[in-house]
Each structure stands twice: as C-alpha cells, then as structure tokens.
Steps between C-alpha positions, in 0.01 A plus 500: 500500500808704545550506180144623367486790745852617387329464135236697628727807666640517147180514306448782724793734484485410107185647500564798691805526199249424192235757690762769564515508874795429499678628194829452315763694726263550827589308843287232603412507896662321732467139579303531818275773366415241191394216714149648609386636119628132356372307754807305520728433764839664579707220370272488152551855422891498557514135292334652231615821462835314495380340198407804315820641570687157349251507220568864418192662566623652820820620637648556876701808647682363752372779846241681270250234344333281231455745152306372190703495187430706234555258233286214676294451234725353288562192720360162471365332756421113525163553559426766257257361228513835256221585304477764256174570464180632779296171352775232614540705839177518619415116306748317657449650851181336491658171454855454609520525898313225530698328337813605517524747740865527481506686183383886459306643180653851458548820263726666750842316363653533158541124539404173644668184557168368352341685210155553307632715212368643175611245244676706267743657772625161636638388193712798503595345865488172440892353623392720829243202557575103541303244282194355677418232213511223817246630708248581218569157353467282833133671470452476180769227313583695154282728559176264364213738615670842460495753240846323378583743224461787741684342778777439208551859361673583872756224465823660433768357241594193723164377556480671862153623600531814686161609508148330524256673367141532742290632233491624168344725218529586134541885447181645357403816432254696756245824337377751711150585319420799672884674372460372206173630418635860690723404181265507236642177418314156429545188726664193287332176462707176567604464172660826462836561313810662540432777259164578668719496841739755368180704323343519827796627701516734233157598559521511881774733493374793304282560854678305797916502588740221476452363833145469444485322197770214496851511667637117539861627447599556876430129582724299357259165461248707326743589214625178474143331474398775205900406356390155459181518441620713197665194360817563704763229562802410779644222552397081675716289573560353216588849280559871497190655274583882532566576168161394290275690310215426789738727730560767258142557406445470915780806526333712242119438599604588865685849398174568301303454819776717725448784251149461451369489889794769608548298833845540660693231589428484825170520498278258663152456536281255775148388331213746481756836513567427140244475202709173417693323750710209463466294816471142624168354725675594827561860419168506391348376810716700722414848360107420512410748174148499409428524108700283410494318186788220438647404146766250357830743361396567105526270222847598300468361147718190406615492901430158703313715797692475815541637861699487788464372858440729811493336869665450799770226613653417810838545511765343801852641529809265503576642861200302577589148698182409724373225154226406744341873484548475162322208455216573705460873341466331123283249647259753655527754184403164310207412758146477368430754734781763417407421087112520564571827680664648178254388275228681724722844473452475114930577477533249197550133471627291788815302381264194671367411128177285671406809734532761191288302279258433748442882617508681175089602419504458172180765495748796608637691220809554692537129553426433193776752323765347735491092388439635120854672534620256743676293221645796296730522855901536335800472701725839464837221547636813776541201753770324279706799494380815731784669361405463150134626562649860704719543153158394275254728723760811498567503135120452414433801758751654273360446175178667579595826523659542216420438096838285504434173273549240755676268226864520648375510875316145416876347368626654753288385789477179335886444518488624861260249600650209335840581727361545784249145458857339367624616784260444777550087367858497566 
C-alpha cells in the first residue's frame, strides 16, 4: 500500500504542476506543510518528492527547498500514457484506472513512455518507439481479425511494428451549407469532379477569404491525401515511383488549386469553419458542426480514386521494460469493451474488423461514405524511410508556390529516395 499512496502524493503535486499551482521555477512547500493537503503521511511526501527530483521533475536546494523545474515538461515519466488529443484524454480516463491504475492519461507532457499519437507524426518518430508485433500477435496470431493492411502500413523497413493503430478513417471532404450558400455557390453531389471542385472554389472566393473557403496546406496529411488522390506516386517496398506521369500531373493540379483558393501555406481549417474541409470521422465528431453535408474527394479523370488514412495508434518507447504493462494495455485497448466504446464515439473504424462491421448503420450517410472509401485507403510508404518522406513533403511544399515545372525535382527526389531506401537495407 506504500507504494500506491506514494503514487498518489505524486499524482498530486503533478497536478498542482499541470494546473499551475505550482509553476515552472516556483518553490513547492515544505514537506510537513504537504502532508495535510495530500493526505499522505510524512514519510510518503519526502519518498516521493525524492522521486520527482530523480525523475527530473523537481530539484532540491540543499538549506532553502524543493523548486519545480522549468523544463519539466519535457520529461518522461513511466507512467505517463500521452495523448494528444482532448477526445483520448477525457476517453481513456473513463476506462483506464480501473484497470490499470498505474498508468496516467495526460496532455501536460510533451511525451509519454506510452503513447496514443496522430498516425502521421509517429512515423516521423518511429526508431523512438520499440516493436510491439508480440503482444498484438499473442492476441491476435498474424493479425487474423484485424484491419491487417492498416496494421501493416506502420511497420517500418525491417518488419518492426511500432504503432497499432485503434481506429481508422478515409479522408473525406466536409461542406458547410450555410458558407457556402453565404457563397453564392452550389453544394456538389457525390459524383462531383475535380474541375467542378476547382470551379466552385473559384466561385466561393469572389465573396468569402482563403481561410473560409479551402486551406488543407498547413496540415501536412491533408496535402498528401489530395497529392495522391491526384494520381500521385512514392515509393513500397518493392520500388521508388516518384518520377511518373501520375506525380507530375498530381504537382501541377495541386499548384492550380494553391493559386486558385489563395490559402497560405499554413493555413488550416477544422470542419464547419471552412466551406470545404478536408477531415477524417473523428475530427468531424469532435468539432460537432451542424449543416453538415459529407462527400467522397472529386472524381479526377483517368485517376484510380484514392485516399489516405487518419487515426490514432499507440505508441511505447524503447525505454519502456515493464512487458507485462505492455501486454495488459494492448489487451485492454483490444477489449470488446475498449473497441465497442470507439465505435459508439463515431471516431472511425476500430482496427477489431468483427466490432467495425458490426457497428457501422449502414442507413447513416456518414457511415455509409466511410466503408465506400474504406478500400481506396493507400499507404504514403513514410514508415519505410521517415527520412525520405521529410525530403518528399518539403520539396512538394516547395513546388507549390512557385510555377517551377516539377520535372527535375521528381529525378531528383526520385534518386534521393532510392539512396536513402538502398541505404536504410544495408
């Protein structure tokens, strides 16, 4: 019990940190006057705040005091499960001290030992994480009754799985009727085209600014799902497919756009602030817009249609050596209950394949729009070379704001890749 009361002196000087009681730089009170506001005994406090200190959250003056660091944000606790978004805070503190009450849901850090991260930014992190292919798989042998193909595209080069995904979603595209019609623009059936896309922006903007028309260039997955959808290519892992006429056409279509809708590059819109959003089900659901009407990306002529994936994975750092709390956090995030729960916050597909089929209403439009663009789902091929997709995204960020002809920057790019792939094998 010693042991869960010291947990529980932590939890609460960590939240008098997070809440800004006691801020970065200010002097905590002394032991003795702690005990009464904690409710733990003298030996707890000093045994803890000990721990802090060793952990570098605190640090000791020897005749003056304990001070909070400024910088203790940036350290990474053992029980520090970060999540990046208000949805996995608040979803997972419904769940997880039951249990596992050992591990804490939190914002507060910049990192976790365990992590529920956006999936495109831990690919860009992926050797900070160790491969967790033998806890999924003692649940679930080969993955048989997973989303396998989704579960693959966060294997790096080796094989190594460093992120499983919870749920999933195809990018669509979200309308706002009511700016729109403020507009005097028309809303697009299902079946709409590229070239009506680009007429409407067109449209849209003679009345409304940039930002409240269509501005996917400040989030990074958005351009890349309109890049591919556009016919774009990368690489697998069997070749490097930069330089193709699919990519160049993808390169010219998308300076078009970035000309036409006069959206800066870091611009970034959240459904329903935007006449047309791109978004996946969860940011949908978390912003709550009402007029919404939802619609596949438009048809490009001569393109197979495709789309990217959006979700969340869990993440767990190689300092991480406790295999059992490992285990038992994939098992729960695997649980019936934990995948049912998911389903019933309409974020997207649970990787559970059984529960996803099962929950999807096939009478909601929504629902309906996600499993028809569920297969067009393409792997970008980042995780097989992270450093190959920052040189990719860059020079494609590049290309957009100017009339260059990207001909040369697709050799070169495509040499770059090749090198670094060639390389990454060695």
């Amino acid at each position: 019990m010693a042991i869960d009361k010291q947990q529980e002196f932590r939890d609460f000087i960590l939240r008098g940190i997070r809440d800004g009681i006691y801020p970065g730089g200010s002097k905590l009170p002394g032991s003795r006057e702690l005990v009464e506001p904690s409710g733990c005994a003298f030996t707890v406090v000093q045994a803890a705040l000990n721990s802090l200190v060793r952990e570098g959250i605190l640090y000791s003056v020897p005749r003056q005091g304990t001070y909070v660091r400024d910088d203790w944000d940036q350290r990474i606790l053992p029980e520090n499960l970060r999540v990046f978004s208000p949805f996995w805070e608040k979803f997972l503190y419904k769940t997880l001290p039951a249990i596992l009450p050992q591990l804490r849901p939190t914002r507060a850090f910049r990192n976790g030992a365990f992590e529920i991260r956006f999936t495109n930014e831990s690919i860009q992190h992926q050797q900070e994480y160790q491969d967790i292919s033998e806890f999924v798989e003692e649940l679930y042998p080969n993955c048989q009754g997973l989303f396998q193909s989704r579960i693959n595209e966060y294997r790096d080069i080796d094989g190594k799985l460093f992120g499983l995904p919870l749920f999933f979603s195809p990018w669509i595209i979200c309308c706002n009727e009511e700016i729109i019609r403020e507009g005097c623009g028309w809303l697009p059936s299902e079946s709409w085209d590229w070239e009506e896309f680009l007429e409407l922006i067109r449209t849209l903007r003679k009345k409304l600014p940039p930002e409240k028309v269509f501005a996917p260039f400040g989030q990074l997955a958005s351009l890349l799902t309109l890049y591919f959808h556009l016919g774009g290519e990368t690489w697998d892992r069997e070749q490097v497919k930069i330089n193709t006429q699919g990519s160049l056409r993808a390169i010219r279509e998308l300076q078009k756009l970035y000309r036409i809708s006069g959206a800066p590059l870091n611009a970034r819109a959240v459904p329903g602030s935007a006449a047309i959003t791109l978004c996946t089900s969860a940011d949908i659901t978390n912003c709550d817009v009402e007029n919404q009407h939802f619609l596949p990306l438009p048809r490009v002529a001569k393109v197979s249609q495709r789309t990217l994936m959006g979700g969340s994975l869990l993440c767990v750092r190689r300092m991480v050596n406790d295999f059992d709390l490992v285990r038992k956090l994939v098992r729960h995030l695997l649980s019936d209950e934990f995948q049912l729960g998911l389903c019933k916050a309409r974020n997207g597909f649970p990787i559970r394949k059984q529960i996803a089929t099962e929950f999807m209403e096939a009478n909601n439009q929504l629902d309906r729009l996600l499993i028809s663009e569920m297969p067009r789902i393409v792997s970008t091929g980042f995780s097989l070379s992270p450093a190959g997709g920052r040189i990719f995204t860059g020079k494609l960020r590049e290309l957009l704001k100017t009339d260059e002809a990207p001909e040369n920057s697709l050799i070169q790019l495509q040499s770059a890749v090749e090198m670094l792939l060639k390389f990454n094998k060695i």
